[in-house]
N, C-alpha and C positions, 0 to 999 in steps of 0.2 A: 504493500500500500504506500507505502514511505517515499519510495521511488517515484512510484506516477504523480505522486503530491510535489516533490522536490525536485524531481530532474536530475543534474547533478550541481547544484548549487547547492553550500551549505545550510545546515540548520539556520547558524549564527546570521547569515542574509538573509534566511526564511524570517527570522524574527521581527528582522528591522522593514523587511518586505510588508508582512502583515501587519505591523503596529502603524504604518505609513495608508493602512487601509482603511479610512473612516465609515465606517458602517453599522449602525445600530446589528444588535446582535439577536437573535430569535431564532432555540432552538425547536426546531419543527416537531410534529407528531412521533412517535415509535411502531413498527412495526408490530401487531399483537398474535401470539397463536393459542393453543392453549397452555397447560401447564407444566413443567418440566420439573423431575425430583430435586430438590436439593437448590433450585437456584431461581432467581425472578426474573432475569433479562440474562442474556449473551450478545457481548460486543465481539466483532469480529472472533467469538467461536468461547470468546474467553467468558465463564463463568459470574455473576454478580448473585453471590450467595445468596441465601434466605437468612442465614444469618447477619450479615452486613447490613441488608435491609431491616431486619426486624431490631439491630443495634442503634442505626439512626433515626428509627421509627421513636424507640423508646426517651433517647435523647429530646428530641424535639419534643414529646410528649411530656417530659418533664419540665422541660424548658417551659412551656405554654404553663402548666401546671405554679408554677412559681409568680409568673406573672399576675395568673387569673385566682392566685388561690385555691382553686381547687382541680379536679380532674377536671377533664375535655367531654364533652359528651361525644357521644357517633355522630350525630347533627354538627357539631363542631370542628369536629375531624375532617369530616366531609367537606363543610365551610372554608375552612383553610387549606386544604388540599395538599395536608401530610402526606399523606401516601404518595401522590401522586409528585410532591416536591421532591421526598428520599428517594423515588425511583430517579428520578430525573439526574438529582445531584451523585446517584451512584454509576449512572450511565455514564455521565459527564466526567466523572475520576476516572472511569475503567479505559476513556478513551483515552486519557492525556496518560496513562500508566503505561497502554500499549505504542503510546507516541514514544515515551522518555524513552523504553526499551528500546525502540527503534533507533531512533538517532544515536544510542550510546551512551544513555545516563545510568548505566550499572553504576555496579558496587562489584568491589572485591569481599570475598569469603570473612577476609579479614579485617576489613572496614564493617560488614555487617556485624560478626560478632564482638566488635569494639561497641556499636552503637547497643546492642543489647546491654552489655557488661554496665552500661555506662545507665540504665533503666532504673528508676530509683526503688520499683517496686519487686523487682529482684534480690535488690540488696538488705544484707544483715551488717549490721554495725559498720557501713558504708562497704561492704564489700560484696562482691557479684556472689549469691549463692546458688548452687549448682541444683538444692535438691529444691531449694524455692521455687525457681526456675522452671524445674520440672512437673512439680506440684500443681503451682496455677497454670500450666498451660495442661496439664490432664484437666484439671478442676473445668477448664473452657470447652474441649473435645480437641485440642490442639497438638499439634507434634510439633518436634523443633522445627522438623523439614520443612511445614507449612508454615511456622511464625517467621522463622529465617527469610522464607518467600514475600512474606507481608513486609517483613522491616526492609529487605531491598524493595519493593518497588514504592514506600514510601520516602527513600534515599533517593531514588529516581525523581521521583517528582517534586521532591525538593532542591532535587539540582535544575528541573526541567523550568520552575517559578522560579528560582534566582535570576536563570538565561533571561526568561520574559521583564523580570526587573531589571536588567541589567540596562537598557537602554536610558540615557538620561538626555536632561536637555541642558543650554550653557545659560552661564548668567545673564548671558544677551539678552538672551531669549526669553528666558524669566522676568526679566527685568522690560522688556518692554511689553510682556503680558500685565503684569501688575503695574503699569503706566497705564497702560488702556482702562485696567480695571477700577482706576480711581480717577482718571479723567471724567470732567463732569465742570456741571455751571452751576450759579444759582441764578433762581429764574422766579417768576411770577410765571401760573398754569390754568386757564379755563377751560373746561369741560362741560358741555350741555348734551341730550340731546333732543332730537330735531323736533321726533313726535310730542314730545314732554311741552314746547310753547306751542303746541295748538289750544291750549286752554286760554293763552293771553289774547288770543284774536277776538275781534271785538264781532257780536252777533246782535243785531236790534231786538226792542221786543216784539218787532212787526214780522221780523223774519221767522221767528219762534211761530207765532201766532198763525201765520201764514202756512208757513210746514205745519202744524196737526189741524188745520182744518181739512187736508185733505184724511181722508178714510185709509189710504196706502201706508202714506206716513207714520198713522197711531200707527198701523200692526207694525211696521219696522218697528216701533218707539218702543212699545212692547214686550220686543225681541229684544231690544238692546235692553231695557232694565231688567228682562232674565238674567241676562249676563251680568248684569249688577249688582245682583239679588245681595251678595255678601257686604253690600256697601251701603245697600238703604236698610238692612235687613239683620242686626246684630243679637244675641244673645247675650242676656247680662255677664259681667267679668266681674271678676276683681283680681287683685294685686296683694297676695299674702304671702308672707313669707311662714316655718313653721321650724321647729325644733321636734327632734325626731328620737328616740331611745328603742330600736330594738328590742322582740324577744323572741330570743330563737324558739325553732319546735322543740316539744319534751322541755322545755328549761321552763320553774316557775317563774311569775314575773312580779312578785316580792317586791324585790328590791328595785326593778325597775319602775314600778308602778311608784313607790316610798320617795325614787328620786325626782321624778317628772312632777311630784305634787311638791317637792322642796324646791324644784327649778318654777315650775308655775308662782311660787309668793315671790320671787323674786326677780323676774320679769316684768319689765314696761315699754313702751314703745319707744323709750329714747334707748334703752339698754339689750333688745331683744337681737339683734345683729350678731353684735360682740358676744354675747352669752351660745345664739346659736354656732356660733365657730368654734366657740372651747367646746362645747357640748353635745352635739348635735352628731347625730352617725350617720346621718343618712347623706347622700351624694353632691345636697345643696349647700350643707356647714361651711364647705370655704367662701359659697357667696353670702354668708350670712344668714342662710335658710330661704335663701329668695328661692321662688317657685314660678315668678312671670306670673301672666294675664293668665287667667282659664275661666271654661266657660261650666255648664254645668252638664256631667258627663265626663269630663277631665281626670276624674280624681275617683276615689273608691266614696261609697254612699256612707257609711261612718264620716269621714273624712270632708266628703260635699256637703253633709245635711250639715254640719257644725259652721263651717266658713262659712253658708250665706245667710245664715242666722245672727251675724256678726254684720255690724256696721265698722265705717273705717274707722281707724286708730282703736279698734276693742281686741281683746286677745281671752282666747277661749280659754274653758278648762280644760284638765288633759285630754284626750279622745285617742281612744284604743281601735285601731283597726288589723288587719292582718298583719301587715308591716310590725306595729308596734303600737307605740304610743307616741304620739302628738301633742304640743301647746303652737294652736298656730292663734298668727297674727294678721289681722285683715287692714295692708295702710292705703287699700281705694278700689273703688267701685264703679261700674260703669252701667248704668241702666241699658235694660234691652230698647231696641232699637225697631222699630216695625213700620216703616212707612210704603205705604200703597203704591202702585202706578200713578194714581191722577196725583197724590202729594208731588210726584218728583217728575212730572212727563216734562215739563218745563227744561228743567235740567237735564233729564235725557237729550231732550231735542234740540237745547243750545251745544252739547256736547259734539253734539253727533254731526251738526253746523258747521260748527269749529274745524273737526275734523275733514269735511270735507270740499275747506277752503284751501287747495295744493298749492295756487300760483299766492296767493295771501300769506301762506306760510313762508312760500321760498323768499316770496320779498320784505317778511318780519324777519327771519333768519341772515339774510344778506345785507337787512342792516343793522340788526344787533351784533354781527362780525363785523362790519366797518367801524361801530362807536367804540366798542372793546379793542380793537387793533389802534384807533386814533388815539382813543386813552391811551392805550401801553406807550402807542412811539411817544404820545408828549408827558409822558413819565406823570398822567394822572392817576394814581391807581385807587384813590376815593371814588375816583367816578365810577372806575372797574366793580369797587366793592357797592359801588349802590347800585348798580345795574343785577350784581351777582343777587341782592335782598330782593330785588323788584321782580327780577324772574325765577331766583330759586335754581340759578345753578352754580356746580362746581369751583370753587377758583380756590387755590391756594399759592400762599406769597412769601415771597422769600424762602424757598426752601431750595434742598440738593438737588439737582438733576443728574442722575448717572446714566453715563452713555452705553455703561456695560449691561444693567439691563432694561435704561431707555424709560424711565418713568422717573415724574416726580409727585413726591408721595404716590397717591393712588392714578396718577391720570399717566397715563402711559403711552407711547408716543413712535411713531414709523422710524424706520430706520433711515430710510431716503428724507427726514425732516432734521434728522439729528446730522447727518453723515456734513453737509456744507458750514454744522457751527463745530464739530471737532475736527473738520481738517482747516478752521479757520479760511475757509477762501469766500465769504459773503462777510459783506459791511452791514448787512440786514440784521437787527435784534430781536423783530415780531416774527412769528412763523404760524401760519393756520392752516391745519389740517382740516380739510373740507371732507367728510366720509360721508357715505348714505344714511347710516344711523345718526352719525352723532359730527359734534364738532369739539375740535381741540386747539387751542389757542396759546399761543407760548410765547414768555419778553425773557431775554437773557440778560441779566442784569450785569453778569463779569465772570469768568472761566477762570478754574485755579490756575495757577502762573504753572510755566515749566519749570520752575523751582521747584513749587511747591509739592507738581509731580515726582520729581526726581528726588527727594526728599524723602516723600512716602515708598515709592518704587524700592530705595536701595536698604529701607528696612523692612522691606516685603521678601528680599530675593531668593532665600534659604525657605521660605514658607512656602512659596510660587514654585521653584523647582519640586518638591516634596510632592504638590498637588499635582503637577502637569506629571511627572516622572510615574507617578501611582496612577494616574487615567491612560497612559500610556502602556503601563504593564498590564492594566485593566481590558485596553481593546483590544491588546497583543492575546489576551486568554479566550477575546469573545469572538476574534476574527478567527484564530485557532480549533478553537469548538467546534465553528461553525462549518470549516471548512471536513474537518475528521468527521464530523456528524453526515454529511452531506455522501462520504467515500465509503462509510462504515457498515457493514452487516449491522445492524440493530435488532434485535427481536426482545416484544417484552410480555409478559404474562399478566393482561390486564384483569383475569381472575381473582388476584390477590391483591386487587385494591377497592 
């Protein structure tokens, strides 16, 4: 296989060959038949045990287990797609093991049994023991012949990931990446978009009046307040936060009940935040017990029936529901909301007006970017800001702009808009992005100096090489894979997942 992949050019140029290959990596499907004794896949012929699989099955399962606190369920299992990861990543080793052998990343006899001697679970008062040795590798189903096997082709493949690490890049190079990465302006940014001021266009009350007296019109107007339904049409809310004490199943709740009436006398609604963060077990404690808006239905009926029998700023007595126990706090409330068709047809039908005045919108937008752009060039930006209050859009001022990933704060920005103020060759300071959705508007107020780049850059350049060098040995593994996986007999036993 090695041959028709290389030719006769070396490994050492294959490396620097494929790390030179940018290509997202994605390894494709496995071959599946049915099931074979002893093993869950064969890479070109070579074995991938039931054991190795069922070793990193376990791993991972533990791993999850530590995080989540408790076991995985089979729903879970399935959700994360363990099985199907450990196959994947044992496919993926057995390939690059039959690579290292290929090219020449043995081990001598005596290099192997050095790395064993040197295992710290072998040894007895720092020294390699013989009958240890022998012991836990029965205790596994293991012969030396076989562990011997394993420790060389993990020698292999640690010689095979150094190769792939070994390429590096020069300070140069580093060093004008981390220029790039912290060149940047600060700027004043407006962001709107387009369909959002159709609400500012102006509709008579004759046009209203005119639109539903035809018969057409209502059933559109109709249709449109269906769709509205969640806006003229609310459910009461409120705004509680609550303090929570657990009680597991089988365990009395004694003392939990004891404590939740010692924390209820000593709660108020200046004090209920701070108390629910020391106290509080349930998932909201670090926000203070906050719980947001709900409506009714949100919450368990213990739980519901208590909070809307509270008006704002009151806080209940304890309330036991399956979770546990509760003192919640009600700080606001919002009446249901139920307005008809004929209450709001008015509103539908200036809406809908609005909307469908195109050439009225194109020339309110074409001149709210003129006034925004005149302001920027003549450095008014109160004007900016009272335009920004009177329509309600985006704009923030004085901040960073970076050009590495092209936004300031959240307004984000083309790259053909950025590309003529970092190569400096426009005298221009206002830049507006005209898109079909939306508009973006941008004043450069002054770019860091090339000092100040070169400054940053040269205590960047040991960090920069570290990151580019490690993405480098990174693509060198995925262009590698990809290329073995593509050459490779693969067969995999999708029975046992």
């Amino acid at each position: 296989m090695i041959n028709k992949f290389t030719g006769k050019i070396s490994y050492i140029i294959l490396t620097f060959f494929i790390a030179a290959i940018i290509v997202s990596f994605a390894l494709t499907g496995f071959q599946g038949f049915g099931s074979s004794a002893g093993s869950v896949a064969k890479v070109d012929g070579e074995p991938v045990t039931i054991r190795e699989y069922n070793n990193i099955i376990n791993q991972e399962l533990q791993r999850y287990s530590k995080i989540f606190g408790k076991d995985l369920t089979s729903q879970q299992i399935k959700q994360f797609r363990i099985k199907e990861n450990a196959l994947r990543n044992l496919v993926q080793q057995q390939l690059l093991a039959n690579f290292a052998e290929e090219v020449g990343f043995s081990s001598s006899q005596e290099q192997v049994k050095e790395r064993i001697k040197g295992l710290e679970y072998f040894l007895t008062n720092g020294k390699f023991d013989v009958r240890k040795y022998k012991a836990l590798l029965a205790g596994n189903s293991l012969t030396p012949a076989t562990f011997e096997e394993m420790i060389q082709e993990e020698v292999a493949l640690e010689k095979l990931q150094l190769t792939m690490a070994a390429p590096s890049v020069s300070n140069a190079f580093a060093k004008d990446v981390a220029k790039f990465k912290n060149a940047g302006a600060k700027v004043h940014a407006v962001r709107f978009e387009k369909e959002t001021m159709t609400k500012h266009l102006k509709v008579t009350k004759k046009e209203v009046t005119d639109f539903l007296a035809d018969e057409k019109n209502v059933t559109l107007a109709k249709s449109l307040y269906e769709g509205m339904s969640s806006e003229f049409n609310k459910p009461a809310q409120l705004l509680a936060s609550h303090i929570l004490l657990p009680v597991k199943q089988g365990e009395g709740d004694k003392s939990q009940k004891a404590k939740i009436n010692s924390l209820r006398k000593k709660v108020n609604s200046k004090n209920f935040a701070s108390i629910a963060k020391k106290e509080s077990k349930g998932p909201s404690a670090s926000k203070g017990g906050d719980l947001g808006w709900f409506t009714k239905g949100s919450m368990v009926p213990e739980f519901e029936k208590a909070a809307f029998d509270l008006k704002p700023g009151q806080i209940s007595k304890p309330v036991k529901t399956n979770f546990g126990w509760h003192i919640i706090h009600v700080r606001d409330s919002k009446k249901a909301v139920a307005k008809s068709f004929d209450d709001v047809k008015e509103i539908v039908a200036r809406r809908h007006l609005q909307k469908s005045k195109r050439q009225e919108l194109k020339a309110f937008i074409e001149k709210l970017i003129a006034d925004i752009e005149s302001a920027f060039k003549a450095g008014k930006l109160s004007k900016v800001k009272s335009l920004s209050k009177k329509y309600d859009f985006s704009l923030v001022t004085s901040t960073d702009l970076s050009f590495y990933d092209q936004s300031a704060e959240s307004i984000s920005f083309k790259e053909e808009t950025l590309a003529p103020i970092l190569a400096q060759s426009t005298d221009k300071d206002v830049f507006v992005e005209n898109n079909p959705i939306d508009v973006k508007i941008l004043k450069v107020l002054s770019m860091k100096s090339a000092k100040d780049l070169e400054n940053l850059a040269q205590k960047e350049i040991e960090q920069q090489k570290t990151a580019l060098t490690n993405q480098l040995a990174q693509e060198t593994r995925f262009q590698l894979l990809k290329k073995l996986e593509e050459d490779a007999s693969i067969v995999t036993y999708p029975n046992l997942l």
